[in-house]
N, C-alpha and C positions, 0 to 999 in steps of 0.2 A: 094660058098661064097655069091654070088649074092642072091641067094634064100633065104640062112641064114638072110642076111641083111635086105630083105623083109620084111621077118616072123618078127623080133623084131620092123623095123617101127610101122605094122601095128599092133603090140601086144602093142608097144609102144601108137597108137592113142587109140587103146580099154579102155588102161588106162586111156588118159585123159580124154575120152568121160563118162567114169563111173563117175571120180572124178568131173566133170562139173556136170553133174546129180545129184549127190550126195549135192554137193555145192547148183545146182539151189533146192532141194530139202529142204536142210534146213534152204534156206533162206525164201522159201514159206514159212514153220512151223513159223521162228519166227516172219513174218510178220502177221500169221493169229493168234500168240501170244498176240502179242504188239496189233493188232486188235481188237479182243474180250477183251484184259487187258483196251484198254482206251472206249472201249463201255460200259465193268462194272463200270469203273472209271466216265463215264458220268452220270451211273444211282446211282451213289452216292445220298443219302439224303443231306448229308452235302453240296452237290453243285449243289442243287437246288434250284431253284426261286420258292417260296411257294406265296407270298402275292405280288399285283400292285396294288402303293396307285397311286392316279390320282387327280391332283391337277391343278387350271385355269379354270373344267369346270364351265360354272355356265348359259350359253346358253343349250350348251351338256349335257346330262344327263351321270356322272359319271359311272356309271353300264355300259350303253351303250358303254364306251370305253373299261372299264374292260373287259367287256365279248371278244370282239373284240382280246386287247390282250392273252388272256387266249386260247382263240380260234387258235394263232400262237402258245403259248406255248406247246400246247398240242401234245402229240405225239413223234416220234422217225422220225431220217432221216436216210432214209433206211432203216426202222423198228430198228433201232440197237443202235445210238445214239439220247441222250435224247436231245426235243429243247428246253427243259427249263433250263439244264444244264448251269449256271453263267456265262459260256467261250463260252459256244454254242450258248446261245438263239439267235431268228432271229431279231436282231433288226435293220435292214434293211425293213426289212418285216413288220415289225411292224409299221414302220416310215410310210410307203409307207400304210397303210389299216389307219391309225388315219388318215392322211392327204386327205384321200380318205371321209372325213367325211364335206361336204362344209360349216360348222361355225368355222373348225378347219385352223388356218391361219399357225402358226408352232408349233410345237411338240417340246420339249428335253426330250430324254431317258437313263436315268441313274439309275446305282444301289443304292441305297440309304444304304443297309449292304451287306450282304454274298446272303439270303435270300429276299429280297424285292426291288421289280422292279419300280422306279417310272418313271409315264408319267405324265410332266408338259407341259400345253396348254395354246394356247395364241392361243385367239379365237378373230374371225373379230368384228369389233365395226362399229355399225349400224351408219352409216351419210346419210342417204338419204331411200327411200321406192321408191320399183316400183310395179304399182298397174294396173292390168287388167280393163277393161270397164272403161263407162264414166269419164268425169271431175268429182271431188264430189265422185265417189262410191270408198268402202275403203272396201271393203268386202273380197277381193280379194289382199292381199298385199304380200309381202316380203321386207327383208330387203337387203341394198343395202352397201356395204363399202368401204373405202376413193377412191378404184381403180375403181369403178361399177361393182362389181361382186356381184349377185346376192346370196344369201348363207343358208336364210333359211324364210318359211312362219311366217309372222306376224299378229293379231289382235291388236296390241297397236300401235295407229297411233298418236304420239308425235308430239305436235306444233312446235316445234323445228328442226323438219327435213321436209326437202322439198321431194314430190311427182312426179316423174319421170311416164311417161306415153310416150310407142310408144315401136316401134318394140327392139329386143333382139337380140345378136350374141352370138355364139358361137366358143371357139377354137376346129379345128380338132382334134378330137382323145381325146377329153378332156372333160369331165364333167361340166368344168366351162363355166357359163351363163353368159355375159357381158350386162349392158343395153345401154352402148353405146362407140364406143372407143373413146368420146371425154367427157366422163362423168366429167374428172378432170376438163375443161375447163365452163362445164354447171354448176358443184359445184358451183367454180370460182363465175362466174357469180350469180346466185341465193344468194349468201352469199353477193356479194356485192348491189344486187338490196337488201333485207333486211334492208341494211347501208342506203338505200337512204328513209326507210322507207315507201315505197307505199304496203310493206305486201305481198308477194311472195306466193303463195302457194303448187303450180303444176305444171310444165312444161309439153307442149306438144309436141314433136318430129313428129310433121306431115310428109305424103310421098308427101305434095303437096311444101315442101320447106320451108316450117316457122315453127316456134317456137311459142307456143303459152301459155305466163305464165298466168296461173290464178290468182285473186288477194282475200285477205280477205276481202276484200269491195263489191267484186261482178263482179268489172271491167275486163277487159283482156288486157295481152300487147302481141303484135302479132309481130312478127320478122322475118326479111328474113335472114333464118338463113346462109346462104353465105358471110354475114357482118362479120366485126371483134366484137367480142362483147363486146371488151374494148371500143369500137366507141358507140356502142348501149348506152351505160351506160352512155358515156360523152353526148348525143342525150337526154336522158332520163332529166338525172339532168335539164340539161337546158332546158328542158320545165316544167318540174315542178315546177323548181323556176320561172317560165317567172309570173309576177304577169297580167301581162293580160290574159293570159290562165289560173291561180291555186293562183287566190286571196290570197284564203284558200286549201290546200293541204287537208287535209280532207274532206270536203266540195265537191272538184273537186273528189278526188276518189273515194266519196258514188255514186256520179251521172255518173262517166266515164261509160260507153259500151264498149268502146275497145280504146285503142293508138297504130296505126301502123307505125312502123320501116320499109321505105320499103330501097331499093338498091337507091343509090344516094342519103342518107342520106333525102330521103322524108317521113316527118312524118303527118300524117292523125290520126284525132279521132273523134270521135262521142261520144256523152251525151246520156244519157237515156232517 
């Protein structure tokens, strides 16, 4: 009886180890079904992205994005699913290579039909230039925006934006060029020396500790830049209106050489 009992356990496990088998068996099949069924299902026509219109360039050249995307589009993941496919595409990927482009501030990627992919850009807006070699040379520029990131080479040197001059940082691991991490605070200022009318043109970020603005007269105003520069500017006004120093405000700026701002609110200048 014993023996009998045996023989039917283990005829009994044979069975369910076939039927287990069996089971894992046709569960492979209709997973390698449904597999290749949504890999054809990807390379459908009807659910692919044919055309990326690209809209906001006008810094960027349009092509140069398309291609960029077209360039993720392109291809299968794991040879087998399409990435252009409308469910599939990589638009993560995508985000991550237009943003990688430094006049490109943000991206939005959306489908515009079934078929077409749009990429709208909203590209940095130049406030500021920062420019290699001397005071005066302009040969050498780029453009600079509201944060001081540096973003893309320029020949159009606008009246209207002030010249940034001295050394450049960088974030680890990051492309982006900064001209200075206190650029919003130098803005600040140069917009408001502007207001005060004495003609702003250049700033100098010397390693010897000052700041040195150039003027459209000729003049220089020289700063120890460790001051507050909302102080500098109250320092400023009230010598330029002092009428025994700047009569005539005009007059006193063709002839200045330089006005220094030193530490203890000591100010020194010379005439030409």
């Amino acid at each position: 009886m014993a023996e009998r009992a045996l023989f039917q356990q283990t005829k009994l496990r044979a069975r369910r180890r076939a039927r287990a088998w069996r089971l894992l068996g046709l569960s492979v099949a209709a997973a390698a079904i449904l597999y290749f069924s949504l890999s054809l299902l990807s390379q459908l026509s009807a659910l692919q992205i044919e055309r990326v219109v690209v809209t906001g360039a006008h810094r960027v050249p349009e092509e140069n994005i398309r291609e960029t995307v077209l360039a993720e589009l392109s291809g299968n993941y794991g040879g087998i699913f399409s990435r252009s496919n409308v469910l599939l595409y990589p638009k993560s990927a995508i985000r991550t290579d237009v943003l990688a482009v430094p006049a490109v501030k943000s991206v939005n990627i959306s489908r515009s039909d079934m078929h077409t992919l749009s990429i709208d850009l909203e590209e940095r807006v130049e406030v500021a230039l920062w420019c290699e070699g001397p005071i005066g040379e302009t040969e050498r520029c780029s453009s600079v925006d509201e944060n001081g990131q540096i973003f893309a080479r320029t020949t159009v040197i606008s009246s209207d934006r002030f010249v940034y001059r001295g050394a450049v940082t960088s974030i680890d691991e990051s492309r982006d060029v900064f001209v200075s991490p206190d650029f919003r605070k130098l803005q600040f200022f140069m917009t408001q020396l502007s207001g005060l009318s004495v003609g702003p043109r250049e700033i100098f970020v010397g390693t010897d500790g000052y700041l040195t603005i150039s003027l459209s007269n000729g003049g220089k105003i020289i700063i120890d830049a460790t001051r507050d520069l909302s102080d500098v500017l109250s320092d400023i006004a009230l010598v330029i209106s002092d009428k025994s120093v700047a009569p005539d405000l005009l007059t006193f700026l063709n002839n200045l050489d330089y006005i220094k701002f030193d530490s203890g609110s000591k100010v020194v200048y010379k005439m030409k």
